[in-house]
C-alpha positions in Angstrom: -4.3 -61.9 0.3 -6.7 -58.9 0.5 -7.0 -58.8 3.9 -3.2 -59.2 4.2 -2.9 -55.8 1.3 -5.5 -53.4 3.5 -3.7 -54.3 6.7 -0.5 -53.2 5.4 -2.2 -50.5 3.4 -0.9 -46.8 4.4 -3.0 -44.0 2.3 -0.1 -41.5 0.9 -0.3 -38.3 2.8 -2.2 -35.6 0.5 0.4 -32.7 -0.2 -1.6 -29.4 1.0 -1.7 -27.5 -2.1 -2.2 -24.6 -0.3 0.6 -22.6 0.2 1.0 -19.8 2.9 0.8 -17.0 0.0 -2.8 -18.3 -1.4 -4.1 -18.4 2.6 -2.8 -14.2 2.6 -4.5 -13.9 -0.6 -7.8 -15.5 0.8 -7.5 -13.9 4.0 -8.0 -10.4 2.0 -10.5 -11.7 0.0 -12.8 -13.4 2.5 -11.9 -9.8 4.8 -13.3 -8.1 1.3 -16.6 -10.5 1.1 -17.4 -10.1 5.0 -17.2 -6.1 4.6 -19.5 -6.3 1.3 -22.3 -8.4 3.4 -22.0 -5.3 6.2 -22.3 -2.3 3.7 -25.0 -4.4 1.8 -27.5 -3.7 4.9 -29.9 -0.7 5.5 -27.9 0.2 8.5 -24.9 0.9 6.6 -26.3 3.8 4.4 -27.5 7.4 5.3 -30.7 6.5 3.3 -31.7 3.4 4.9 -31.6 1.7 1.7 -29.9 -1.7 0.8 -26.3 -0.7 -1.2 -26.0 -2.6 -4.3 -23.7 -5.5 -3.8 -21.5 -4.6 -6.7 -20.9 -0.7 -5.2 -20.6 -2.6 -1.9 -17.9 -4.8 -3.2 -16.5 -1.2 -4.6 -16.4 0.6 -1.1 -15.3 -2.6 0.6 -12.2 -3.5 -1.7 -11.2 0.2 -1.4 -11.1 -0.5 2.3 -9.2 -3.3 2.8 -6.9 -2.6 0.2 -6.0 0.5 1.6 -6.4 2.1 -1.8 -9.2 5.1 -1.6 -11.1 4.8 -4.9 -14.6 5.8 -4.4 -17.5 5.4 -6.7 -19.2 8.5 -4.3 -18.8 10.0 -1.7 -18.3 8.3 1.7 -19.3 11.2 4.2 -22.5 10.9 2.4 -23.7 7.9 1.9 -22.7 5.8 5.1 -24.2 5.9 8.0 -22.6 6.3 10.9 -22.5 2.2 11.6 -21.3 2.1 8.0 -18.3 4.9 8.3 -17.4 2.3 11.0 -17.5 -0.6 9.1 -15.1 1.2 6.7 -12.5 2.5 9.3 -12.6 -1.4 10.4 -12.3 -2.6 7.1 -9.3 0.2 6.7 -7.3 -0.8 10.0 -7.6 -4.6 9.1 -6.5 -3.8 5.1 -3.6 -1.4 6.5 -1.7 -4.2 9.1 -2.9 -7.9 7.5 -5.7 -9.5 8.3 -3.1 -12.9 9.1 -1.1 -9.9 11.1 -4.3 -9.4 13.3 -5.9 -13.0 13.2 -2.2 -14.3 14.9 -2.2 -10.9 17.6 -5.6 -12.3 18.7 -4.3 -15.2 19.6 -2.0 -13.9 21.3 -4.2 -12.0 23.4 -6.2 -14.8 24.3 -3.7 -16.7 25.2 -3.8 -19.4 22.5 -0.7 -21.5 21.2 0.8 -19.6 18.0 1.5 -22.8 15.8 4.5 -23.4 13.3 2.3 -22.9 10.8 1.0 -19.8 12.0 4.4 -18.3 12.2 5.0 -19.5 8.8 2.0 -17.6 7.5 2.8 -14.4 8.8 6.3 -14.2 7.8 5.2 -15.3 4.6 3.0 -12.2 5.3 5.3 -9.5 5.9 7.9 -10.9 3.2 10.5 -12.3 6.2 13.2 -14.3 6.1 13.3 -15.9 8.8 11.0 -16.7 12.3 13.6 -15.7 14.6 12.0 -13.1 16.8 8.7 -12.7 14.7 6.4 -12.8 18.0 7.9 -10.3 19.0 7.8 -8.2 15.5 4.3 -8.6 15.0 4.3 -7.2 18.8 6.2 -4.5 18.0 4.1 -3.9 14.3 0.5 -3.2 16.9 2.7 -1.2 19.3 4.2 1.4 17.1 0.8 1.2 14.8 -1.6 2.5 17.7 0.6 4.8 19.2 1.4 7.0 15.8 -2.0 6.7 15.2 -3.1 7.7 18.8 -0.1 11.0 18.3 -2.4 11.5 15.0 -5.5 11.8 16.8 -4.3 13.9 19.6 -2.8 16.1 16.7 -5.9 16.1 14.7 -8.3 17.1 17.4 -7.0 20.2 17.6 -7.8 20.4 13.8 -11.6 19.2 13.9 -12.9 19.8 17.5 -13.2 23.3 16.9 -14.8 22.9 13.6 -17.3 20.0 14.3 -17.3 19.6 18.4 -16.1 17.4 20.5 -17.8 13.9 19.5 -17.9 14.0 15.9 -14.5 16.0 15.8 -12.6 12.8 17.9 -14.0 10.4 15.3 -13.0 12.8 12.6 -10.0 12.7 14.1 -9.6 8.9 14.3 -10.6 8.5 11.3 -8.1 10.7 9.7 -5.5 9.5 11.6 -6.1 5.9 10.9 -6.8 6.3 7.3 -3.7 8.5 6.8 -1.1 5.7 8.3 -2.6 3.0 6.7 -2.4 4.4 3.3 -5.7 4.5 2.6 -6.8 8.3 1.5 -10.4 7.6 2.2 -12.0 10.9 4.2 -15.3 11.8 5.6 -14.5 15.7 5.6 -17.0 16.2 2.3 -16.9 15.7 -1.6 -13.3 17.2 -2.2 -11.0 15.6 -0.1 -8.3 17.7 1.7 -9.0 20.3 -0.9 -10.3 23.2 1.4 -6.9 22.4 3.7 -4.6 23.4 0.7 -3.2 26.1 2.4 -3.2 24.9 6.1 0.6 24.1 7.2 -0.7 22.4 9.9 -3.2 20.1 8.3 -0.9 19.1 5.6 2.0 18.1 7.5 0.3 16.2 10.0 -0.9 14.2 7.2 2.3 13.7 5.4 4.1 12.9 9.0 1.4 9.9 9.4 1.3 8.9 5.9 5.2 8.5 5.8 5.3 7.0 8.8 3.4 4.2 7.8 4.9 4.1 4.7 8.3 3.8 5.4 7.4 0.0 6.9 7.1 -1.8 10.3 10.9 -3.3 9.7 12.2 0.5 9.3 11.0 1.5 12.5 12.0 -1.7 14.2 15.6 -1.1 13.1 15.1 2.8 14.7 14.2 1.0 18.3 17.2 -1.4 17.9 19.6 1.7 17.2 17.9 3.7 19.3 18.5 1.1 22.2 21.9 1.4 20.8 22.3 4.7 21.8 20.4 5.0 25.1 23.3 2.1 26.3 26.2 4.5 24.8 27.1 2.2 22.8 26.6 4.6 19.8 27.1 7.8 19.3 24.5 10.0 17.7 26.2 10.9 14.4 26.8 6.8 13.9 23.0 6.4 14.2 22.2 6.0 10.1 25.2 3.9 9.7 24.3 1.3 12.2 20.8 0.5 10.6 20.7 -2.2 8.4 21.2 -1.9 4.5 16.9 -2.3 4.0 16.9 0.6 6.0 19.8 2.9 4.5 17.8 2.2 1.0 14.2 2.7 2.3 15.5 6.0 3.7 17.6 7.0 1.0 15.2 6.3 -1.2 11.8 7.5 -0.2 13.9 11.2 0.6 14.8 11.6 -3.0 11.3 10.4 -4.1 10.0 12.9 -1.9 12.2 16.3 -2.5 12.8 15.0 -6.1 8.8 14.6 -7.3 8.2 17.9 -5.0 11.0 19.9 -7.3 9.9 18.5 -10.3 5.8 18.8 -9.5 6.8 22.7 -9.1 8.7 23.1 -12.2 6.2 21.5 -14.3 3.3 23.4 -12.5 4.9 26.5 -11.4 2.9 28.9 -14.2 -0.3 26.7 -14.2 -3.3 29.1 -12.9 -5.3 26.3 -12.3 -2.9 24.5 -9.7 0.2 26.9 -7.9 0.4 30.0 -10.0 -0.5 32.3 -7.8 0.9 31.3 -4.7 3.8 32.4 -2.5 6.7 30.8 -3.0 6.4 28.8 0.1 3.2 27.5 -0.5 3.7 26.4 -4.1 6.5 24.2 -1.9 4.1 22.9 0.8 1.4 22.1 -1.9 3.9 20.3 -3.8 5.6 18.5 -1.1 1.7 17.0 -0.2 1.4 15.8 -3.9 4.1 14.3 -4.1 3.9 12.7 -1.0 0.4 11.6 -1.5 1.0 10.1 -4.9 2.9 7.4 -3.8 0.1 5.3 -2.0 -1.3 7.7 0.3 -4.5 9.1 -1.7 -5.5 12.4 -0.2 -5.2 15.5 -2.8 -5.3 19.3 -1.2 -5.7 20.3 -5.4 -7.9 18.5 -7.9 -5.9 16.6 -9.5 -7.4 16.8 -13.4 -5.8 20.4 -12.9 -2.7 19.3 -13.4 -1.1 19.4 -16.4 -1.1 16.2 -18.6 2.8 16.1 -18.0 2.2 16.8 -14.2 -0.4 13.9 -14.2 2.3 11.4 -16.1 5.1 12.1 -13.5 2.3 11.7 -10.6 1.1 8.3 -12.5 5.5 7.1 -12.2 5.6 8.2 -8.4 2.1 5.5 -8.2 3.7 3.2 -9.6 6.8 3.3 -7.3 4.7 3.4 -4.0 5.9 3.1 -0.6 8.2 0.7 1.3 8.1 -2.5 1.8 6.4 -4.8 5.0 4.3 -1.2 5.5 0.8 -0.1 4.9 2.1 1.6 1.6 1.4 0.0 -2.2 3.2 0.3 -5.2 6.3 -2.0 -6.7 8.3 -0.6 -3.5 11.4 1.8 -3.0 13.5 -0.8 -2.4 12.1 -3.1 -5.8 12.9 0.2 -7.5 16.2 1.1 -5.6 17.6 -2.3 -6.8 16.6 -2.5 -10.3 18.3 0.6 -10.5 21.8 -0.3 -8.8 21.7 -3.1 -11.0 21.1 -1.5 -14.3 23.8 1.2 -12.7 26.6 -1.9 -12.1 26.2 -3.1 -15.8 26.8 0.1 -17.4 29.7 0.9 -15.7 30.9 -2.8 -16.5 30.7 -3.6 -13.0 30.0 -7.6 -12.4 27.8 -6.8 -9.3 25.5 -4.3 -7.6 26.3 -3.0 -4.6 25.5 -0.5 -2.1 26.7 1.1 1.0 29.5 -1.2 0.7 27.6 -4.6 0.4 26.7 -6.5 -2.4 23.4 -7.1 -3.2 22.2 -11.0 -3.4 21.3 -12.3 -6.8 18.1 -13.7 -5.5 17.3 -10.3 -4.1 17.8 -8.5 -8.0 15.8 -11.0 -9.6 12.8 -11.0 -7.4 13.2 -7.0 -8.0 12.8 -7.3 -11.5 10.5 -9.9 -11.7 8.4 -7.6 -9.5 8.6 -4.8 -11.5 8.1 -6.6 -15.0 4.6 -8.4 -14.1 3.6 -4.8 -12.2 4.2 -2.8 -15.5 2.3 -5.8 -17.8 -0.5 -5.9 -15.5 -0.7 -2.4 -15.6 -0.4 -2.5 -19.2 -3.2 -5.1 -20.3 -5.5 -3.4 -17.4 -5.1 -0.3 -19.4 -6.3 -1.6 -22.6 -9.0 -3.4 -21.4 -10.3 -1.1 -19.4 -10.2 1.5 -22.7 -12.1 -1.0 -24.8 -14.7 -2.2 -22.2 -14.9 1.7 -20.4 -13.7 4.1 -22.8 -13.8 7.7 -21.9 -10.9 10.6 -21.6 -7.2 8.5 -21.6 -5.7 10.3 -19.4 -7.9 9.6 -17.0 -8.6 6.1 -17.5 -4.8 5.8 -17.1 -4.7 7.6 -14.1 -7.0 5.9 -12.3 -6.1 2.2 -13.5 -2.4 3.8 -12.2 -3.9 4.6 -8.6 -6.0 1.0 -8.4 -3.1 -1.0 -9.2 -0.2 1.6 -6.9 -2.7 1.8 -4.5 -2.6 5.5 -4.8 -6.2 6.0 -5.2 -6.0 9.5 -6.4 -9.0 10.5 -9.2 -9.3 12.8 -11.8 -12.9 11.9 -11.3 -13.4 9.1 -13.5 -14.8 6.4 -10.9 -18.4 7.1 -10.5 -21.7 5.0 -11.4 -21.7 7.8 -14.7 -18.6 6.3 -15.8 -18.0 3.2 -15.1 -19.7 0.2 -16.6 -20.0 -3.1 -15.0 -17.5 -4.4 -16.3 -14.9 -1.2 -16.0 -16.1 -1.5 -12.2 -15.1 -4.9 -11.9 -12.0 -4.4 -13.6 -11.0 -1.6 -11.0 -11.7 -4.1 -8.3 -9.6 -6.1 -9.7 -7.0 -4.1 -9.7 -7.4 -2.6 -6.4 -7.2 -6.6 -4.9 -3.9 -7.1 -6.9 -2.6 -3.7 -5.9 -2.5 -4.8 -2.4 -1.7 -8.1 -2.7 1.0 -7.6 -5.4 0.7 -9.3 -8.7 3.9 -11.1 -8.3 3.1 -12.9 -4.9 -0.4 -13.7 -6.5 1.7 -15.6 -9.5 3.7 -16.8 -6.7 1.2 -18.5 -4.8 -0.6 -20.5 -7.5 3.0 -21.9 -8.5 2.1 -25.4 -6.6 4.4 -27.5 -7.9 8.1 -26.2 -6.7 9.8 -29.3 -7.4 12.9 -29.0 -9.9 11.8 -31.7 -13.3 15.9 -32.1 -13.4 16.1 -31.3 -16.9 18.8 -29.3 -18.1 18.8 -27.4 -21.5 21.5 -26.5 -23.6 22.5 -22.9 -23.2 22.1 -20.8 -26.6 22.7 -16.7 -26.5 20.2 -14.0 -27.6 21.2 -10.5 -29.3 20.0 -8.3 -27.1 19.5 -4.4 -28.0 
């Protein structure tokens, strides 16, 4: 009778707990671990001298999460093989480390699995696997050319300042640092800061900065159109209103975040001595243009940013918040998160039953992954906040800021990460944040949500005052 039960015996297949979101997550965190072990060694300082694993862990989570937050400065203290290491660390943060992994295989020839498919458009938050070879194709292409137009465009910036050698990897740097997000520099201790009035410098940096920030699916809907209009199938003045309704939002969007912080940065700092006072007109514009620009993910500052005005420094803290677009190398809740929590709030007070836009109406899946998105941002941003006060301390304003920039991905400073100010547990509590900046605290809530299955109980419906 035994024999007869473990001859028939089948051992029920184990259900793989692990879901494509928690292998991104890992992938970042084991990306993170790697680049601590390399900045850990004696070749990756100036000095010679072992980094503290804990300042490593600092520098390396910056890097990969494309954030900028530096507990000193990284012209510095790197070496040369450690500056490396970082730009690495950036690139890999910037496009996915899943995105890369899968390109590899590509290149080698290897088989792309199902599963592999299904992990990088889990990824880059896609629908669907129809043409995603070819996306993820398209997401290297378009990545290394800009950056290669930003290092051509940069050279002419740096090789007369620091030669030919150093000012190419200057160059490179820059460029790659800018598109990914990632607002760590290797110029000196204040950033773009001695650039402040340089036309060229600054809109260089916006141009690659945007571009990465608008997203990879932005730019693959301008190729499609594009195509479009090579054929004559299009003509120019139909181009906007052939791209898809991400795209109209993304666009719409980011150019209103852009000229409306710019506008409102000037009026609030147009009289402050410390910031724009006493430039021209055009100037003040440019200068304001770049912080506005920078604040939502990008991470560079041309003016110190604790001379803002408190005000000033709340507004920059929203535009954070907000960050770039989405399935980019930008951080933040996303334009389009934003854009539809507001067409939606729009639709119920003018006692509209649905949210639409550009004559479509916008799925109710699609509103409440919006808000959901937003509302576990703001509370992580929230709690972070306090505990950082009670564990940290120091000036509010600029704990808030830079708990802001962590979790945005912003990784502006008003100079309140550095070994005199944070504690071990305030450092730990940045990295934190920095990790669940990039990774989004929504998909990290959505990843360790293992069981999916509906219990099929329903509930008896009972209404709430509200207001």
């Amino acid at each position: 009778m035994i024999d007869d039960f473990l001859d028939n015996y089948k051992p029920k297949k184990k259900k793989n707990i692990f879901s494509t979101s928690m292998l991104i997550i890992a992938s970042f965190l084991v990306a993170i671990l790697i680049g601590t072990l390399f900045l850990c060694l004696p070749i990756s300082s100036a000095d010679g001298e072992p980094t503290p694993f804990l300042e490593a862990l600092f520098s390396s989570t910056s890097a990969v999460c494309v954030i900028g937050i530096t507990m000193f400065p990284t012209y510095i203290h790197w070496s040369l093989f450690g500056k490396v290491v970082i730009l690495v660390l950036i690139q890999l943060g910037g496009l996915g480390i899943v995105a890369f992994t899968t390109f590899l295989l590509v290149l080698i020839g290897k088989t792309v699995t199902l599963k592999d498919r299904l992990l990088v458009m889990d990824a880059f938050n896609l629908d669907t696997l129809a043409g995603l070879m070819q996306f993820l194709k398209f997401i290297f292409q378009i990545t290394f050319v800009i950056e290669a137009i930003g290092v051509v465009l940069l050279a002419f910036e740096f090789v007369p300042d620091y030669g030919v050698k150093t000012g190419l990897f200057y160059s490179l740097f820059h460029s790659v640092s800018s598109f990914c997000n990632c607002g760590i520099d290797i110029l000196g201790d204040n950033s773009l800061e001695d650039y402040v009035r340089d036309p060229y410098m600054n809109f260089v940096t916006m141009f690659l900065s945007i571009a990465g920030g608008l997203g990879f699916v932005v730019w693959w809907d301008f190729v499609k159109v594009l195509r479009m209009y090579k054929k004559k199938e299009i003509k120019i003045t139909e181009f906007f209103l052939k791209c898809t309704i991400h795209s109209k939002i993304v666009l719409v969007t980011s150019l209103i975040l852009l000229l409306g912080g710019t506008f409102i940065i000037m009026w609030l700092e147009y009289d402050n001595a410390a910031t724009i006072a006493n430039e021209s007109f055009g100037q003040k514009f440019m200068q304001c243009l770049f912080q506005s620009c920078t604040c939502r993910s990008v991470g560079f500052d041309t003016i110190p940013q604790q001379n803002f005005k408190d005000v000033t420094a709340y507004f920059c803290m929203l535009l954070m918040i907000i960050g770039g677009s989405p399935v980019g190398t930008a951080g933040g809740v996303k334009t389009t998160t934003v854009a539809v929590v507001f067409l939606e709030v729009l639709a119920a007070v003018k006692g509209k039953r649905e949210a639409t836009v550009f004559g479509r109406k916008l799925p109710a899946k699609t509103i409440k992954k919006a808000t959901m998105v937003l509302a576990v941002s703001v509370m992580v941003w929230v709690v972070s906040t306090i505990l950082m006060g009670h564990f940290n301390g120091g000036n509010f304003l600029d704990l808030v800021y830079e708990t802001t920039a962590a979790i945005g991905t912003a990784g502006l400073s008003r100079g309140y990460s550095s070994p005199e100010n944070l504690s071990v547990i305030g450092q730990w509590i940045i990295i934190v944040l920095m990790y669940l900046g990039r990774i989004g605290p929504f998909s990290l809530a959505v990843a360790f949500k293992i069981n999916d299955e509906k219990s099929g109980v329903q509930y008896k419906e009972e209404d709430v005052t509200i207001g």
